[in-house]
N, C-alpha and C positions, 0 to 999 in steps of 0.2 A: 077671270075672263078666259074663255074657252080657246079664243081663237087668236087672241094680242100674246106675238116675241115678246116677252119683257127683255128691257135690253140685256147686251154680250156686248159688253164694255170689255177691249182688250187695254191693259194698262202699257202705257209706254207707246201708244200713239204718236206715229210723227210728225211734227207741226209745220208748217211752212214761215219761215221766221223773213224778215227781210224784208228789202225791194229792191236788194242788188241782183246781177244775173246767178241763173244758179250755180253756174257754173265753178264761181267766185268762192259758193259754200264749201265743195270739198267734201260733202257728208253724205253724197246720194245711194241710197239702197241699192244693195245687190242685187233683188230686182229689176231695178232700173238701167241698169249700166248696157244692156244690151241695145240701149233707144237712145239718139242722141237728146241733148241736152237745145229748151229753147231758146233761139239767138232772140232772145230780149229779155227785159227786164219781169219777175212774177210780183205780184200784189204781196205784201203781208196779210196775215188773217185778220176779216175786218171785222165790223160786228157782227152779231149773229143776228139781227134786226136790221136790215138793208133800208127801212122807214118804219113808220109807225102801223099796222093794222088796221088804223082807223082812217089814216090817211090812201092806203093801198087801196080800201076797197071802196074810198069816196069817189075814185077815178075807176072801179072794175077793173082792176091789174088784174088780178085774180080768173075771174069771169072771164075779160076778153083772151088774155094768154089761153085757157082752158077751153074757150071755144074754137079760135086760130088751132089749136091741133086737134077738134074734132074729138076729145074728149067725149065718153060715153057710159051708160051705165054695163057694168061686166069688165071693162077694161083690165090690164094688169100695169100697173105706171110704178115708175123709181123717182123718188124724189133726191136727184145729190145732192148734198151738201145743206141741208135742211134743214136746219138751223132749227130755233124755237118753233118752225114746222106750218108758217106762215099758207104756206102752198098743201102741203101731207092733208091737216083738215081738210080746207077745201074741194083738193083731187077725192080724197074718202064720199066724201058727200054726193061728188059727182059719177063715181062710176059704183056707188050705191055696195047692197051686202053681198050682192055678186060678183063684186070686184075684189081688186085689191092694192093696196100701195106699201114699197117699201120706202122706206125714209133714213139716210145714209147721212152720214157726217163726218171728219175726225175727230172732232171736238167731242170727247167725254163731257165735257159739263153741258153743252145745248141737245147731248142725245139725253142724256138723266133728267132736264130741263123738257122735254119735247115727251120724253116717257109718260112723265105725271100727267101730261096734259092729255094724253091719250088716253092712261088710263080714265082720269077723271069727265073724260068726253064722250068714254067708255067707245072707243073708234075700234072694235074688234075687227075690222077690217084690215088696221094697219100693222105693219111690222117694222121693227128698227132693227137696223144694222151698223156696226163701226166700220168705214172703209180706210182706205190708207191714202195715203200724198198721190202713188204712183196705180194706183188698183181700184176701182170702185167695188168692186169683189160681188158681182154680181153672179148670179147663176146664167147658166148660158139657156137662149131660144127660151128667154120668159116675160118678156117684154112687148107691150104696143108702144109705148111710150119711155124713155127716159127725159126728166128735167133735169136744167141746168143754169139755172137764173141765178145771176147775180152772184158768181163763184167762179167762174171757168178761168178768172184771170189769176187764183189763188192758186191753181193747181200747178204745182211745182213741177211735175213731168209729166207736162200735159199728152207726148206722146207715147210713153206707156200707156197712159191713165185711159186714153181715145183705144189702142190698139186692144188693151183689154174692156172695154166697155165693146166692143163690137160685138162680141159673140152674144153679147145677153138679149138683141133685140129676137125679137119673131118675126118672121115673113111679113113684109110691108110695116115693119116695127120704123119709127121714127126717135131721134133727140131730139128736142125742142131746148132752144137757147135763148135767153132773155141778157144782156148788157148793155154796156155804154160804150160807146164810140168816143172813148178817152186812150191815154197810154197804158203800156199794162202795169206799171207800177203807180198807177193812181186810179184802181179798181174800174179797168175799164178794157176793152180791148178792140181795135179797128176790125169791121166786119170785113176789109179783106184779107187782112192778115189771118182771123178765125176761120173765115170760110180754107184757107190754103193750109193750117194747120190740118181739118177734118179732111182736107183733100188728099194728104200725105200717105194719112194712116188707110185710108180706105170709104171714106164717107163720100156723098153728093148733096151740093145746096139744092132744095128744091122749094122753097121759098125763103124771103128776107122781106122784111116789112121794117121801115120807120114808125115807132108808135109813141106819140107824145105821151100817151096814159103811161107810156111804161116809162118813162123817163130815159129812153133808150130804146134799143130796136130788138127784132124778133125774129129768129132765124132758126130754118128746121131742116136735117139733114138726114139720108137714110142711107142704109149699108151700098157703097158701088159692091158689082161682081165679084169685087175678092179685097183679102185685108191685105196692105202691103207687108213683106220682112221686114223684122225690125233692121236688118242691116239696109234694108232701101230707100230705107226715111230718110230725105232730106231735111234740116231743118226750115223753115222760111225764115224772110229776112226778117227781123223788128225794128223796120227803121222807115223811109219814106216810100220805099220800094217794099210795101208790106205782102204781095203778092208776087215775090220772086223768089227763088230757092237761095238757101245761103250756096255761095262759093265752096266747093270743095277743098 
């Protein structure tokens, strides 16, 4: 296949173990240390199947998320954390051989898992990439779109992980966020609390929608004027005051 990454599997990927805060771990990448650490608790890695396929697309999860951001054929979209690549087909299909999708994950086994299936779907449109806990390791001004359903509560430094996804959108580039308005160590994350994390680093909400299909809500955010330093990041709270800054 001409145009299909076969994956670049880096061995020794770091995993986000737990559902204590992370702070608690002691293990965070030299990367990271320069962002602080967030005041709540991260999800462990859940499955790589968030529901069944058959069940996702009896309700259009799929279809209406992809329509809500205006999805198009030509597009260039990042799929994080994408698992057996639920979403990756689908965006493929929809922004057609003129597009493109890349599809991102830690997990070596649901990228080697999500490869065959691309090959065998023959999706030359797509690419895989291994990202990291604290980095999605995008290329920067290559994006209309980044996704991020059903994950954002796993990412162990979330505000590295936001401050380096910033540069990768394009002019009038959007994220698109799909969760649960649960705690975040029960794969879920309050939409004001999420909204104030993106608010930190440098994003703006510019729609939130409740959507029963999705099992949760849907929220899309685009680059503000400038990305914050990492020395200026506050953390927000993760507690019932989800949209307040922590205490210094």
């Amino acid at each position: 296949m001409n145009r299909l990454s076969v994956l670049c599997l880096v061995l020794g990927l770091g995993l986000v173990t737990g559902c204590e805060r992370v702070g608690e771990q002691g293990d965070r990448p030299e990367t990271a240390l320069a962002f602080p650490l967030p005041d709540r608790p991260v999800s462990n890695l859940g499955a790589n199947r968030f529901s069944t396929e058959t069940a996702r697309d009896s309700v259009n999860e799929a279809q209406k998320v992809m329509d809500l951001a205006a999805i198009s054929e030509g597009m260039t979209v990042a799929d994080i954390g994408a698992g057996e690549g639920y979403y990756t087909v689908r965006l493929a299909e929809r922004v057609g051989e003129s597009g493109r999708v890349l599809a991102q994950d830690i997990d070596r086994n649901a990228l080697s898992a999500l490869g065959e299936r691309v090959s065998r779907e023959r999706l030359d449109n797509v690419s895989i990439k291994p990202g990291a806990p604290d980095d999605p390791r995008l290329p920067e001004n290559s994006f209309d779109r980044i996704f991020l359903v059903h994950m954002y509560h796993e990412v162990a430094e979330p505000y590295a992980f936001l401050w380096r996804l910033w540069p990768a959108l394009r002019e009038g580039g959007q994220v698109i966020v799909v969760d649960v308005d649960r705690p975040t160590d029960q794969h879920g994350i309050d939409p004001l609390l999420l909204s104030c994390e993106f608010r930190e680093v440098g994003f703006e909400l510019v729609q939130f929608r409740d959507e029963p299909e999705l099992a949760g809500y849907y929220a899309k955010f685009e680059r503000a004027a400038k990305r914050a330093a990492p020395a200026d990041i506050q953390p927000c709270r993760g507690s019932s005051n989800d949209t307040n800054r922590a205490a210094s």
